[in-house]
C-alpha positions as CSV (number, residue, x, y, z in Angstrom):
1,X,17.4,0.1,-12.6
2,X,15.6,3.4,-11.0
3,X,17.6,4.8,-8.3
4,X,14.1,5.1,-6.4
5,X,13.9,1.2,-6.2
6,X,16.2,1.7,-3.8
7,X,14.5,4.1,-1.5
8,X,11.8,4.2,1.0
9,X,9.2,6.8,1.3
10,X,6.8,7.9,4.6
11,X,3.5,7.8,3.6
12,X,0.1,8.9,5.6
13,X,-2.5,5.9,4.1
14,X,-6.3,6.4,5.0
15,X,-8.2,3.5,4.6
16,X,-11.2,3.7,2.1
17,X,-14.7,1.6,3.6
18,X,-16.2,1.2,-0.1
19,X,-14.5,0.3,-2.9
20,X,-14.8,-1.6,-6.2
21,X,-11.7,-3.2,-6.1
22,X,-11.5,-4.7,-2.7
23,X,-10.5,-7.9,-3.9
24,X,-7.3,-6.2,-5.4
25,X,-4.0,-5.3,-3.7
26,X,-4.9,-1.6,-5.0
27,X,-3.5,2.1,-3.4
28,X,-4.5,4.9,-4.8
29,X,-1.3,7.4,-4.3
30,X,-1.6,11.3,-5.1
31,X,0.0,11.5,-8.2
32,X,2.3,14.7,-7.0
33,X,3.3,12.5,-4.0
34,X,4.2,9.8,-6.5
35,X,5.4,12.0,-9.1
36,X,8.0,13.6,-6.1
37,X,8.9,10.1,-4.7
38,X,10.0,8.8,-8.5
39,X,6.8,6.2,-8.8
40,X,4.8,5.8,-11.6
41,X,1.6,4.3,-12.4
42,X,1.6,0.6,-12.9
43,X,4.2,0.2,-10.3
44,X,4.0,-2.3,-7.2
45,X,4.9,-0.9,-4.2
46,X,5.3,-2.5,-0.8
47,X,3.6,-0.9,2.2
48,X,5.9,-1.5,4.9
49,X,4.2,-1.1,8.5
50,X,6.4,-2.3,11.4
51,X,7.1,-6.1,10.6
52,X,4.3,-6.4,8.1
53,X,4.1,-5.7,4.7
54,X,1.6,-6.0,1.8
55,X,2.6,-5.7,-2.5
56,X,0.4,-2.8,-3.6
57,X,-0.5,-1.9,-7.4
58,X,-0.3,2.0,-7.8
59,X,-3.2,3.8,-9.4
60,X,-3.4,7.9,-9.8
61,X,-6.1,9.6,-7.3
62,X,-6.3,13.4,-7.8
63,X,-8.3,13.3,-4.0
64,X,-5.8,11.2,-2.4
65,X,-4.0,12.3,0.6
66,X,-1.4,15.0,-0.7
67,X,1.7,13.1,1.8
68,X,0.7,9.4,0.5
69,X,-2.7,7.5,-0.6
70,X,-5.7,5.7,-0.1
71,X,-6.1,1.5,0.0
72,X,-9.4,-0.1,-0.1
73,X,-10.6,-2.1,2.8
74,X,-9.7,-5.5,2.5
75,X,-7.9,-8.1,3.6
76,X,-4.5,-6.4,3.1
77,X,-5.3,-3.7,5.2
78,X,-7.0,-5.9,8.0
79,X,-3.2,-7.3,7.9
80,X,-1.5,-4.4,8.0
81,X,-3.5,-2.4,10.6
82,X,-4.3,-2.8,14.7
83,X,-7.1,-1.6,16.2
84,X,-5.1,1.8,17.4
85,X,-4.5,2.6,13.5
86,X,-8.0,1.6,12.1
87,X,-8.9,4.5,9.6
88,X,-5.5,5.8,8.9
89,X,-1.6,5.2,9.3
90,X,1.7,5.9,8.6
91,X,3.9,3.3,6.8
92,X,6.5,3.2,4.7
93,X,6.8,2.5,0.4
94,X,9.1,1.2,-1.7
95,X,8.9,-0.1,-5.1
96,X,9.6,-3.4,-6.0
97,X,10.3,-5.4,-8.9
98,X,7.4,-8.2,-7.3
99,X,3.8,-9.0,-8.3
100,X,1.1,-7.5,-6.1
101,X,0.0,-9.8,-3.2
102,X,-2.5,-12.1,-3.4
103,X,-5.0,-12.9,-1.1
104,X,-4.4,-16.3,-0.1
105,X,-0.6,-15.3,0.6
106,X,-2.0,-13.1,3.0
107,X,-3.8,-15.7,4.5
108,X,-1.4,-17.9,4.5
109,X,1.1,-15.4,6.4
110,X,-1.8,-14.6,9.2
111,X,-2.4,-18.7,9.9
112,X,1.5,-19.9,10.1
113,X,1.9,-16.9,12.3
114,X,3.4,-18.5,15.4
């Protein structure tokens, strides 16, 4: 077990508007943030903001914000976000030993919201 499975991590996340994989529970970390922070490429990560939080597969970006990463828009961010944090926000990451999400679990969350 990696001692950094156990640890959570500030991040500054900017939402990207155009993306090829927006069907995909993608971010796009800077690898020296990831590199520092004991997460590798392949990983899941959750994105943890307030009471929400989204499984993310992690993919390298050498133009990704140097203090996090970058996540399509999508569904998972449209979830994650209000309209005060639209383009950008802080949340925090862990890695977990869980399958990215999947769209229709995060539809599923927003309709049996009560």
């Amino acid at each position: 077990m990696r001692l950094t499975k156990l640890m959570k991590f500030e991040a500054f996340i900017v939402v990207a508007r155009i993306s090829w994989e927006q069907k995909k529970a993608i971010i796009y970390l800077n690898p020296e943030f990831a590199k520092k922070n004991g997460i590798r490429e392949g990983d899941v990560v959750s994105v943890i903001k307030g009471e929400r939080k989204a499984n993310f597969r992690v993919k390298f970006l050498d133009t990704a914000p140097e203090n996090g990463g970058m996540i399509p828009n999508s569904i998972y961010t449209s979830y994650l976000l209000d309209f005060n944090t639209f383009k950008n926000f802080r949340a925090y990451i862990e890695i977990v030993e869980e399958e990215e999400s999947k769209p229709e679990e995060i539809v599923d969350i927003i309709m049996n919201k009560k």
